[in-house]
C-alpha positions in Angstrom: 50.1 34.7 12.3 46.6 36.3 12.0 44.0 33.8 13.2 42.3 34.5 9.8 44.6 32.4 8.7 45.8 29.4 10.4 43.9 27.7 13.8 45.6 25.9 15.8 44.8 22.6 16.7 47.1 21.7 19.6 50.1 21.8 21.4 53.1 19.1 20.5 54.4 18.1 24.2 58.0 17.4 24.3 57.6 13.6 24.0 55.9 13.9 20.3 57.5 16.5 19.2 61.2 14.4 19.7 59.3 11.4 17.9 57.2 13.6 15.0 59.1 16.3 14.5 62.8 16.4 15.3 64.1 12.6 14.5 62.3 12.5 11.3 63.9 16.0 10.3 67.2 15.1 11.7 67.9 11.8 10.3 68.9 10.9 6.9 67.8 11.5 3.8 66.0 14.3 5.0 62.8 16.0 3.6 61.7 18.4 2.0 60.7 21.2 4.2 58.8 24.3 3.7 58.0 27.4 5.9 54.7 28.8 5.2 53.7 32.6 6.2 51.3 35.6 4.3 52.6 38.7 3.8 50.4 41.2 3.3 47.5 38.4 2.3 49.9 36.9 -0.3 50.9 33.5 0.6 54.8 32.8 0.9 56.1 29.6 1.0 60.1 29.0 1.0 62.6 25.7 1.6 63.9 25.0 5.1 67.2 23.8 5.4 67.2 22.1 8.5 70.3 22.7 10.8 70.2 21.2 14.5 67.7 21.0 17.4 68.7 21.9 21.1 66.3 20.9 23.9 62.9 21.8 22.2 64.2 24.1 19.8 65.0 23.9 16.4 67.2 25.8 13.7 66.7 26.0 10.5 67.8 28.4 7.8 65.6 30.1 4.9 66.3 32.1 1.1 65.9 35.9 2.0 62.1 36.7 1.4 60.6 34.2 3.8 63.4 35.1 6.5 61.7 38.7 5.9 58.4 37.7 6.7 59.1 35.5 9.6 61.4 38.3 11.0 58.5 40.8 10.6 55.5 38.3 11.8 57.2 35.9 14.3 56.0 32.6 13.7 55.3 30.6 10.7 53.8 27.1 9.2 56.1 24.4 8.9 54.7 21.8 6.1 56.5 18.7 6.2 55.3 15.6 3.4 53.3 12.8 5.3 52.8 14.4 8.3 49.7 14.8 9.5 49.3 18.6 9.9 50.6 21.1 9.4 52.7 22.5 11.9 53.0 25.9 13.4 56.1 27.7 15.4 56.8 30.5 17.1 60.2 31.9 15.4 62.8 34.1 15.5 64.8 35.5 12.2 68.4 36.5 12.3 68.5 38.9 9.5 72.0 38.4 8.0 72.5 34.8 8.6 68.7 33.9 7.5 68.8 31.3 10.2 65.4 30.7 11.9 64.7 29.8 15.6 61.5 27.6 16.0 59.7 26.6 19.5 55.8 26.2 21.0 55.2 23.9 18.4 51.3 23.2 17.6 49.7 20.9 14.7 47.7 23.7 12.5 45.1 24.0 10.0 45.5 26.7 7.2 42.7 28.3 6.7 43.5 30.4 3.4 43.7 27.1 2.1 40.2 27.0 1.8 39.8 30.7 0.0 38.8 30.1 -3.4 41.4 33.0 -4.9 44.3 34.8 -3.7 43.7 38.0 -1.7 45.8 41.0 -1.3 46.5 44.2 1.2 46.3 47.4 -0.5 49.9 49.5 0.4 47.7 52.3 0.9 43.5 52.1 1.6 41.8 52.6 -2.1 39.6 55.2 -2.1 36.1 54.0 -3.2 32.5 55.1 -4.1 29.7 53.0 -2.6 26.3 53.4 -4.7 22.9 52.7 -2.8 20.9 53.7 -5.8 21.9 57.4 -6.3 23.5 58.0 -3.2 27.3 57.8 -2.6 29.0 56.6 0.7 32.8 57.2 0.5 35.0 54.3 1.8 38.5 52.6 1.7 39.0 49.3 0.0 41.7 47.2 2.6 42.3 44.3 1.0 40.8 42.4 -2.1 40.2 39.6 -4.0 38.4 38.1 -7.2 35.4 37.0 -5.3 35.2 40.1 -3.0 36.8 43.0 -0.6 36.9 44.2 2.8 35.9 48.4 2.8 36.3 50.3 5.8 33.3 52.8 6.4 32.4 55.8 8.8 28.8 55.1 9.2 27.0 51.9 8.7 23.5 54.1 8.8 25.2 55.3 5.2 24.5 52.1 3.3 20.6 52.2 4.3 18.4 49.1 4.5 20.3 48.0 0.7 21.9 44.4 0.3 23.5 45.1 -3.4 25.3 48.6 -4.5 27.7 49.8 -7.0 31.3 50.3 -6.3 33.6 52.6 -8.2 37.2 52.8 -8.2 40.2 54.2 -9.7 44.1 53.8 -8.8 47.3 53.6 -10.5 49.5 51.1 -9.0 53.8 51.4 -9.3 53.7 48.1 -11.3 51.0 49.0 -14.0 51.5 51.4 -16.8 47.4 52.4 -17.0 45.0 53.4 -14.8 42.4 50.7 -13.2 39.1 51.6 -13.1 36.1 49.4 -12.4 32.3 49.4 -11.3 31.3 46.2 -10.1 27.8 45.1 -9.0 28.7 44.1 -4.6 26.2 42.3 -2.7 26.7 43.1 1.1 28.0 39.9 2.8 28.3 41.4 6.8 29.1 44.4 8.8 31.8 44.2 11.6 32.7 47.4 14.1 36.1 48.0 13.9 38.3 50.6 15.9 35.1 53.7 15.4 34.8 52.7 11.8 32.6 50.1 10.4 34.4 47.0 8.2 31.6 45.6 5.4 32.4 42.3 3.4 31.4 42.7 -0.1 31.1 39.5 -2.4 31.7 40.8 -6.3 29.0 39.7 -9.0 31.0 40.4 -12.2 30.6 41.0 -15.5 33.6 40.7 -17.9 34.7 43.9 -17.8 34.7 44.1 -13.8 36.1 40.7 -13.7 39.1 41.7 -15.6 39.8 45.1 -14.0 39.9 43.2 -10.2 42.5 40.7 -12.0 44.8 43.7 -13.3 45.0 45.0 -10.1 45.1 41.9 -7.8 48.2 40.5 -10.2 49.6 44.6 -10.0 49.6 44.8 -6.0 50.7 41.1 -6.2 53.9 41.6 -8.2 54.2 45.6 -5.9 54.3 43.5 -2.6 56.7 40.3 -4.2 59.2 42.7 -5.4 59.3 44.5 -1.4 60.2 41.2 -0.6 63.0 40.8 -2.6 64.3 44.0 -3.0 63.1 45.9 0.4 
């Protein structure tokens, strides 16, 4: 799982994780489970039905989108009520029987918890204009949300000495009959190097219109990457 969002606070040794994790789950009536994983930025949360436990092992079994995400990320967040943490799992998936191996238990924090909206992963990079006044730096928009975006540029030395810009957008996703198309006042948040490119945080100050456009297309890429889960 992507340290952006989940950090681990822990190892469970063997002795605890007998007396936390498996008796409570393995005795009568037992409770209500749920495995926890992001796809693509969108948050996926499914029942576990708990099977057995063998050494420090334990199987469980899951519906079919949140066996698709723990067979494509390899570990997920098991929430259990009144436990203290969260806890986190390594995990295998078996495709067809949905059943779920889970070991290398930690307690975990998630952090998306804290994120004030919901982000999402563009399927492909959106194409963007960045404004410094009257001069255009090209990017691509990787992920977004209603407070802000991650952009991918070539040059950092493009943006100049500015802190706030224009960006400019427009995309047509599967889910929406009409175009989106938005400028939106960005205030520069941070700069990170990333694989030759350069990866700037941009924080969104809206107006209606901007505000509206950002929630078409968030709630569009949303429903785009629900319905790969479902229907592949």
């Amino acid at each position: 799982m992507n340290n952006e969002h989940v950090r681990l606070l822990g190892r469970i040794d063997e002795a605890a994780l007998q007396a936390e994790l498996f008796e409570p789950l393995l005795s009568p009536p037992a409770p209500s489970v749920k495995f926890f994983n992001h796809y693509k930025e969108v948050p996926v949360r499914g029942e576990a039905q708990i099977l057995h436990a063998s050494g420090t092992t334990l199987f469980c079994r899951t519906n079919k989108a949140q066996s698709r995400v723990i067979e494509f990320s390899k570990d997920t967040i098991i929430q259990i009520p009144g436990l203290k943490h969260d806890v986190h799992a390594m995990a295998s998936c078996d495709p067809d029987t949905r059943e779920v191996a889970l070991s290398d238990f930690s307690y975990a924090e998630v952090l998306s918890d804290l994120r004030l909206s919901i982000r999402v992963r563009m399927h492909v990079p959106l194409a963007v204009s960045i404004w410094a006044g009257t001069t255009e730096c090209r990017g691509r928009m990787l992920d977004c949300s209603l407070n802000g975006c991650a952009v991918e540029i070539l040059d950092r030395a493009l943006l100049g000495a500015f802190s706030y810009f224009r960006l400019t957008f427009e995309t047509r996703l599967k889910t929406g009959k009409e175009a989106i198309k938005a400028e939106i006042m960005v205030k520069l948040v941070r700069i990170v190097p990333h694989d030759k490119l350069f990866r700037c945080i941009f924080a969104f100050e809206h107006d209606r219109s901007s505000e509206w456009q950002i929630g078409r297309l968030i709630a569009l890429r949303q429903a785009e990457i629900i319905r790969e889960l479902w229907c592949g």
